[in-house]
KEPAMI-587895 format. One record per residue (C-alpha): x negated, y, z negated; residue number from 1. Coordinates in Angstrom, 3 decimals, always signed. Layout:
<recs>
        X        Y        Z miba
        X        Y        Z  NUM
...
</recs>
This chain:
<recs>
        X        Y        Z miba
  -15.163  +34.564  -35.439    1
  -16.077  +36.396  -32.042    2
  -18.186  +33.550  -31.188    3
  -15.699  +31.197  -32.020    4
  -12.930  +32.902  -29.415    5
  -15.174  +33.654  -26.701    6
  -16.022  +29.874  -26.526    7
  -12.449  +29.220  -26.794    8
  -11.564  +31.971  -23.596    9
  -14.861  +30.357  -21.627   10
  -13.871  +26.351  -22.376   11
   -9.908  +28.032  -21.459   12
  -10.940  +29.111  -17.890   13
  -14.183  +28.391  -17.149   14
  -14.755  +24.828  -18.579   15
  -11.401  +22.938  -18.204   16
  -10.803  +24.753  -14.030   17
  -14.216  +23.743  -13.388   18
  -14.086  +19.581  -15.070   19
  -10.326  +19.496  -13.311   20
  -11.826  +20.820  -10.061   21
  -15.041  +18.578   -9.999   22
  -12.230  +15.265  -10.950   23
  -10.443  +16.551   -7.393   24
  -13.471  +16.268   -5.578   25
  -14.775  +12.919   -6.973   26
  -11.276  +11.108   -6.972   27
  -10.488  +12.968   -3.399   28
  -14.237  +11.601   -2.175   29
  -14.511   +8.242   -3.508   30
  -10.986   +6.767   -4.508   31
   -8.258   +8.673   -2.094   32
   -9.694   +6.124   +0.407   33
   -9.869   +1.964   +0.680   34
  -13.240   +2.806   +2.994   35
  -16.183   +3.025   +1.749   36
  -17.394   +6.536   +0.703   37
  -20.428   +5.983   +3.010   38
  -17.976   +5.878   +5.829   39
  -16.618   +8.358   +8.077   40
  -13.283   +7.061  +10.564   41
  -10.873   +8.381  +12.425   42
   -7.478   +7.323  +13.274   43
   -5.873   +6.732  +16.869   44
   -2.386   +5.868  +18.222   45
   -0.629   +4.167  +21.483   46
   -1.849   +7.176  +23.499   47
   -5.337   +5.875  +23.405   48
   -4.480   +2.685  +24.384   49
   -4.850   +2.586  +28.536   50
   -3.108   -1.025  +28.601   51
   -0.734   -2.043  +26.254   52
   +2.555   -4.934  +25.584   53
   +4.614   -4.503  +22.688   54
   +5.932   -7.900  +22.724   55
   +3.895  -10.689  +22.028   56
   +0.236  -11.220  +23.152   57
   +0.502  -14.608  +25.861   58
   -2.272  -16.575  +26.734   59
   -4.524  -14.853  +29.268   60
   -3.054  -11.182  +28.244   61
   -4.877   -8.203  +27.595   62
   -4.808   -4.987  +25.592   63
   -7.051   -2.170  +26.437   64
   -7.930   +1.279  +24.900   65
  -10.468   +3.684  +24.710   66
  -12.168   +6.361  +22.623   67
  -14.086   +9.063  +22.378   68
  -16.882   +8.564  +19.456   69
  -17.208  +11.752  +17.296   70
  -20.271  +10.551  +14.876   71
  -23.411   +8.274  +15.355   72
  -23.346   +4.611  +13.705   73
  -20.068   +3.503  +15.646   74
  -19.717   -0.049  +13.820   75
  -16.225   -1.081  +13.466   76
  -12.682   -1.256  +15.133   77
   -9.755   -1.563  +13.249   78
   -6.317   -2.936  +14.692   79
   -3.126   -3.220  +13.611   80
   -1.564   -6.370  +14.434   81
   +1.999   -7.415  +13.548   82
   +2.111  -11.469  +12.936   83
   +6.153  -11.990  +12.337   84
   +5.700  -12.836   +8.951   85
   +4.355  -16.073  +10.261   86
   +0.282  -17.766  +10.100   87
   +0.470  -17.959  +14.032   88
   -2.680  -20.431  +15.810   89
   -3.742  -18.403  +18.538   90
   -7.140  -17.001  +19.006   91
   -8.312  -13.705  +20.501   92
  -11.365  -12.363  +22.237   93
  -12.836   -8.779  +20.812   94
  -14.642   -7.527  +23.521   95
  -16.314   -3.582  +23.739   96
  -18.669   -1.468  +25.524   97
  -19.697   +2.672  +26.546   98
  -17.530   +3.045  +29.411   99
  -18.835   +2.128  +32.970  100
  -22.185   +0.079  +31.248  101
  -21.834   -3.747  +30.660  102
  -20.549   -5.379  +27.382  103
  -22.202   -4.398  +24.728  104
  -20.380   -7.189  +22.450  105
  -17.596   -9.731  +22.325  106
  -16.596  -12.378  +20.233  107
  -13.286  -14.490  +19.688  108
  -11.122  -14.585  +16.390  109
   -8.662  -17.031  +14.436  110
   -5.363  -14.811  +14.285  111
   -4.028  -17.000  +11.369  112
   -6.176  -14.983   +9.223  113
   -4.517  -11.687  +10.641  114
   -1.616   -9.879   +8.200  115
   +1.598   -8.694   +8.904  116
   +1.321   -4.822   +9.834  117
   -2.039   -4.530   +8.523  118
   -5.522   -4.198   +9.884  119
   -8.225   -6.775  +11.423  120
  -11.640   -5.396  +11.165  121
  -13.263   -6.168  +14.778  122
  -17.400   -5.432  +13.636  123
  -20.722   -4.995  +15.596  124
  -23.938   -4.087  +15.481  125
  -23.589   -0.258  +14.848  126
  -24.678   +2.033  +17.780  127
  -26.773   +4.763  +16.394  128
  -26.470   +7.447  +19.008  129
  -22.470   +7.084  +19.680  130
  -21.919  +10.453  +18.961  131
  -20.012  +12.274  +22.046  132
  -19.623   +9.065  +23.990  133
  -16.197   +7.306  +25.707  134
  -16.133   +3.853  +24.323  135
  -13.756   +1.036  +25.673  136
  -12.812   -2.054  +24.163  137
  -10.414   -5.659  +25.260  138
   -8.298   -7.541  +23.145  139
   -7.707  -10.828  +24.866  140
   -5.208  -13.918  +23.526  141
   -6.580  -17.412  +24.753  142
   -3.899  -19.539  +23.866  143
   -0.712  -17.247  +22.778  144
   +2.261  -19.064  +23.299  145
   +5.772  -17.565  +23.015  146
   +6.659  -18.044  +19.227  147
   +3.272  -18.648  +18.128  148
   +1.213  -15.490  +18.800  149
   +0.870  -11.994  +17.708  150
   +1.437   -8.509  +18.796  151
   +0.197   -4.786  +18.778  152
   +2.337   -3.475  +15.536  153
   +4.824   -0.467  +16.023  154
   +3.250   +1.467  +12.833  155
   +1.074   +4.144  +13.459  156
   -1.860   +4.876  +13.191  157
   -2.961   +1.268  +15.242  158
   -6.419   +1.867  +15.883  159
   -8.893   +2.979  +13.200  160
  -12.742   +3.975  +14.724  161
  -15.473   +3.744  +11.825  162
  -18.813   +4.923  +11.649  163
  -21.355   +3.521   +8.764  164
  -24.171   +5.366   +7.043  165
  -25.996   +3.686   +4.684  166
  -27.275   +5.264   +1.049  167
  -30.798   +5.258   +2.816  168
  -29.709   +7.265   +5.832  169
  -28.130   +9.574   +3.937  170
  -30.846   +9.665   +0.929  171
  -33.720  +10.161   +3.272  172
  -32.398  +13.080   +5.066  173
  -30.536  +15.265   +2.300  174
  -29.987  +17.798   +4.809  175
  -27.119  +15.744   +6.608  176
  -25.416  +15.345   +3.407  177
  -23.568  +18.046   +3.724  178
  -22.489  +18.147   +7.265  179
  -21.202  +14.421   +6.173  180
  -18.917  +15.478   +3.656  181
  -17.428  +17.862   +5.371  182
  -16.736  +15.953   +8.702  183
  -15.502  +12.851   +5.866  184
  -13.042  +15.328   +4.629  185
  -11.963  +16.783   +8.075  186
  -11.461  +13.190   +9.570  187
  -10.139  +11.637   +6.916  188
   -7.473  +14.434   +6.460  189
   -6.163  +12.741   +9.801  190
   -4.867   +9.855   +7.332  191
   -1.872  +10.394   +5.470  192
   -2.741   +8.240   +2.481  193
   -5.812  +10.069   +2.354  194
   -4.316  +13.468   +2.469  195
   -1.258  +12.354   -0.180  196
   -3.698  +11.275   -2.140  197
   -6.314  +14.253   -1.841  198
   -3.173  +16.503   -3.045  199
   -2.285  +14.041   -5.697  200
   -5.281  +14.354   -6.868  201
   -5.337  +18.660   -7.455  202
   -2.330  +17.869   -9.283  203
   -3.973  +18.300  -12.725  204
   -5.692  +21.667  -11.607  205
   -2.735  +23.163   -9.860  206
   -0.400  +22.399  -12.866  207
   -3.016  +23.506  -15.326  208
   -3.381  +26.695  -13.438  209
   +0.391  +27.125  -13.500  210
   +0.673  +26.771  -17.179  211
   -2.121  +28.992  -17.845  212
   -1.117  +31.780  -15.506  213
   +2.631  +31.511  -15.394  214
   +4.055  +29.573  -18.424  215
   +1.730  +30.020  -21.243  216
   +2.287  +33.883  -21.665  217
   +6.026  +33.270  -21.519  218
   +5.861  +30.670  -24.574  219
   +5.398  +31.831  -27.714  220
   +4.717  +29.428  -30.587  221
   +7.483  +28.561  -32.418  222
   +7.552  +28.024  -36.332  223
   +8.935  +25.033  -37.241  224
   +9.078  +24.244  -41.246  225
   +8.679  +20.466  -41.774  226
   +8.629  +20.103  -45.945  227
   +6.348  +22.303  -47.148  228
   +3.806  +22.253  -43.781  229
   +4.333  +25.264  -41.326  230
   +3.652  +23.735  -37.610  231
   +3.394  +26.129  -34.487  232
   +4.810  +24.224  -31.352  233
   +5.560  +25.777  -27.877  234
   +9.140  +26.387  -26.767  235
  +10.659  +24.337  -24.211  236
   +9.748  +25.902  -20.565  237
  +13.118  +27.915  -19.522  238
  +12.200  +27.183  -15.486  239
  +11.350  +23.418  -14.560  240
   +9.380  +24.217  -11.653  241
   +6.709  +21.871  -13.109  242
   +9.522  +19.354  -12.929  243
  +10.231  +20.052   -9.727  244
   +6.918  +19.912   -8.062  245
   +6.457  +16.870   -9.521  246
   +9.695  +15.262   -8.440  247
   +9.104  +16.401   -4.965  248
   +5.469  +15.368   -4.762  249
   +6.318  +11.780   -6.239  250
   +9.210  +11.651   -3.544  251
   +6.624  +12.341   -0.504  252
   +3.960  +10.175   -1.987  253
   +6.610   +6.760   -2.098  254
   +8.200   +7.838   +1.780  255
   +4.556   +8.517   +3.699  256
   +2.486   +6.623   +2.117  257
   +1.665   +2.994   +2.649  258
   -0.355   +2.387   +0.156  259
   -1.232   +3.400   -3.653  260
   -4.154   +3.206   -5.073  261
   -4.537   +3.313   -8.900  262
   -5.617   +6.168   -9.368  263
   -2.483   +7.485   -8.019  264
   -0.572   +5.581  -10.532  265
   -2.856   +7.271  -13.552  266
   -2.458  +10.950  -11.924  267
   +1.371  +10.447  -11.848  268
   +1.857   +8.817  -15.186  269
   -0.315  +11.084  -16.624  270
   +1.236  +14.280  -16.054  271
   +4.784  +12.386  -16.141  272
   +3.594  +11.755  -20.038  273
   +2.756  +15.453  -19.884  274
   +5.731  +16.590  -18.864  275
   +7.730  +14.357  -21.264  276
   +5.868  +16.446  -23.798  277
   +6.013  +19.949  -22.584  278
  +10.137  +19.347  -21.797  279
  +10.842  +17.018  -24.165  280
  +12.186  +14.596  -21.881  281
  +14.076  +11.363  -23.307  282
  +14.021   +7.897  -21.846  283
  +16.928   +7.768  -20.200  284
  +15.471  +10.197  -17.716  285
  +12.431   +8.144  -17.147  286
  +15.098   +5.315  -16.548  287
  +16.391   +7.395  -13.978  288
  +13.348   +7.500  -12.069  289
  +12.495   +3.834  -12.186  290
  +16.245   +3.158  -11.062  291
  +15.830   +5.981   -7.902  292
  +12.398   +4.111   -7.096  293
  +14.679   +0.349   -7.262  294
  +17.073   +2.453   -5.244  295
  +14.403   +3.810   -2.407  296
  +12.686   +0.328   -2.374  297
  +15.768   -1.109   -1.275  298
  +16.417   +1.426   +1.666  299
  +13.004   +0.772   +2.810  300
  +13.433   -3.432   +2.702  301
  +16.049   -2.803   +4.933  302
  +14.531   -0.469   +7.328  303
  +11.586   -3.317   +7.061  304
   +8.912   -0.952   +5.713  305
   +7.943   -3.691   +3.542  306
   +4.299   -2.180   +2.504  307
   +6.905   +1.030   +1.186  308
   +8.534   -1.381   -0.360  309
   +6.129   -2.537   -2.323  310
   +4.822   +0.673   -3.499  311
   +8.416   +2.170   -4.769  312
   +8.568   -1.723   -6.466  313
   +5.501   -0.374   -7.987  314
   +6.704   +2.698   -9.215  315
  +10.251   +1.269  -10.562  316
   +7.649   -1.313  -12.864  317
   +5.937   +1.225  -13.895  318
   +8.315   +4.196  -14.647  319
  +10.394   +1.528  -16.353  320
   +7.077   +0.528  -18.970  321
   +6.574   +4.251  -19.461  322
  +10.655   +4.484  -20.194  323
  +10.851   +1.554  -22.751  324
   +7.938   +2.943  -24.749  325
   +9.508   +6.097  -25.180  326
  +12.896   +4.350  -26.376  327
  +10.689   +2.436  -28.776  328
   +9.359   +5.358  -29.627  329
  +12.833   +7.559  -30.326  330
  +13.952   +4.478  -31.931  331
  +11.187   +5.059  -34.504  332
  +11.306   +8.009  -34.686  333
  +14.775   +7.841  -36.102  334
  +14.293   +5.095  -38.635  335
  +11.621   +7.808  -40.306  336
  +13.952  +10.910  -39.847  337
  +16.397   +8.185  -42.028  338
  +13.903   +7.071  -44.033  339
  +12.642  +11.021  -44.361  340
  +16.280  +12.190  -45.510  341
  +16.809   +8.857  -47.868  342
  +13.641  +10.128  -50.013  343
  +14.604  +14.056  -49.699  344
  +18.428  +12.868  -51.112  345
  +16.530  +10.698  -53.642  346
  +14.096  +13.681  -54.804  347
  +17.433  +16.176  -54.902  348
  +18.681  +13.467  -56.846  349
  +16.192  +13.662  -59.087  350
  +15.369  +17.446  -59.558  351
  +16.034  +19.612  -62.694  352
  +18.193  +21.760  -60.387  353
  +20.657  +18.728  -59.920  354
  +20.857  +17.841  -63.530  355
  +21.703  +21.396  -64.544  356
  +24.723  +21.230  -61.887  357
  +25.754  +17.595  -62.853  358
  +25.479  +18.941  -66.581  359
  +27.609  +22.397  -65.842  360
  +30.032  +20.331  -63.714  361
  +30.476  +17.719  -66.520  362
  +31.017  +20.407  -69.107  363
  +34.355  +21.974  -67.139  364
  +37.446  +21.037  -68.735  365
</recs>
């Protein structure tokens, strides 16, 4: 019996912290980011940029900006470009080079593969020893026209600066390995989506945590008699901070971030089906949420935050699946507690206790 309870208090908070805490750091590493994991970047806005039009980019016009390179392997330049919703037929030339030396490379691009408010990924041969240098770069239009060209978008951050490592850099010299976490981390906590979706991601631990420290010792199982079966549940929580945290994490993640990846959608349904248990939540509040998502998407199509947009249109799908199985579910539910007090009427029915009543009752003048 001893045995059995000290696993139970070392798999309570040694085994379960430790699994939650090691999910963090692999979602947080390899999926709170659309880079690569073997890339480090670092995000920029207008103030780096020493020329720059916010109107559309004319034929012979330049944009100009510069950086100063905080890791070796400098390989890629990401803009954001804003295309008024339109395939436009201009082309640009992608030009850059360590400040005060020559060109190191250039090359011209097709804009009408460029998307509205997103990123075009300008690459080059990667400069090993970039580290600590000022890098400038050129964005030229060759044939812009007025209606028919593109422009610097207004959402920040516009320029992204990434550096590639390869598995064999990285394999060969273990002793970097840690040095490159850490600096992946700090610079990519520069990202919002990364950072919403780093915190997401602790989530599960922090609410564990909670209900271990906080809630658990305030719950005591409750007997609940179903037939002839004792079952011990847990009382309903009297504070909802759980609920609240949630709600107010879930509202941050839709208004900051730009994107959602899907493991964001299985943290948040996840301990949304979690909570739903430990409150006892019905479907019409799950309703609510996918109507406050249909709401916010709408606020944000106005404002033209399209890619916001999309991911409350996301949420609103979603929150509305999760909603519709649980009425199916109470629907069911129901039918059996009918069903359930049909046979308990029909076994009353039946029972010797009934007959003797029906038989005194008959015998009354």
């Amino acid at each position: 019996m001893s045995m059995k309870i000290s696993f139970s208090r070392v798999l309570t908070y040694i085994i379960i912290p430790l699994s939650l805490l090691l999910l963090w750091v692999i979602l947080t590493l390899f999926f709170a980011s659309k880079y690569n994991f073997s890339v480090i970047y670092s995000a920029y806005d207008k103030s780096n940029f020493t020329s720059i039009k916010t109107g559309e980019l004319l034929s012979g016009q330049k944009i100009s900006a510069k950086f100063h390179a905080k890791e070796n392997n400098l390989g890629i330049v990401s803009v954001r470009f804003k295309t008024y919703g339109k395939i436009n037929n201009d082309e640009i030339i992608f030009r850059i080079k360590q400040e005060d030396n020559n060109w190191y490379y250039e090359n011209s691009y097709r804009v009408d593969q460029f998307q509205d408010n997103d990123y075009f990924t300008f690459g080059f041969p990667a400069i090993s020893n970039s580290e600590g240098k000022t890098y400038y770069f050129e964005i030229e239009s060759i044939r812009g026209k007025k209606g028919d060209a593109v422009s610097i978008s207004s959402i920040s951050p516009i320029l992204i600066v990434q550096y590639q490592f390869t598995k064999q850099q990285l394999l060969s010299n273990k002793a970097m390995i840690p040095d490159f976490l850490i600096n992946k981390i700090f610079f990519s906590l520069n990202d919002i989506n990364f950072a919403m979706s780093a915190f997401s991601y602790a989530l599960p631990l922090f609410f564990y945590t909670l209900w271990l420290f906080y809630f658990k010792k305030y719950l005591p199982p409750v007997q609940v008699k179903y037939l002839i079966v004792n079952y011990k549940i847990y009382a309903t929580p009297s504070s909802n901070i759980l609920f609240y945290i949630y709600a107010f994490i879930f509202i941050v993640n839709i208004f900051f971030k730009s994107k959602i990846f899907l493991f964001d959608e299985i943290v948040f349904i996840t301990l949304w089906l979690g909570l739903i248990r430990v409150y006892r939540l019905q479907g019409n509040t799950t309703f609510f949420l996918s109507f406050a998502s249909l709401i916010i998407c709408s606020v944000f199509i106005i404002l033209d935050r399209i890619a916001s947009a999309e991911s409350a249109a996301m949420w609103a799908y979603l929150f509305l699946i999760v909603g519709s199985i649980q009425i199916i579910h109470e629907l069911y539910k129901n039918i059996k507690l009918v069903e359930l007090a049909k046979a308990m009427f029909k076994k009353f029915y039946r029972s010797e206790f009934f007959r003797q009543v029906k038989a005194g009752w008959e015998k009354l003048p």
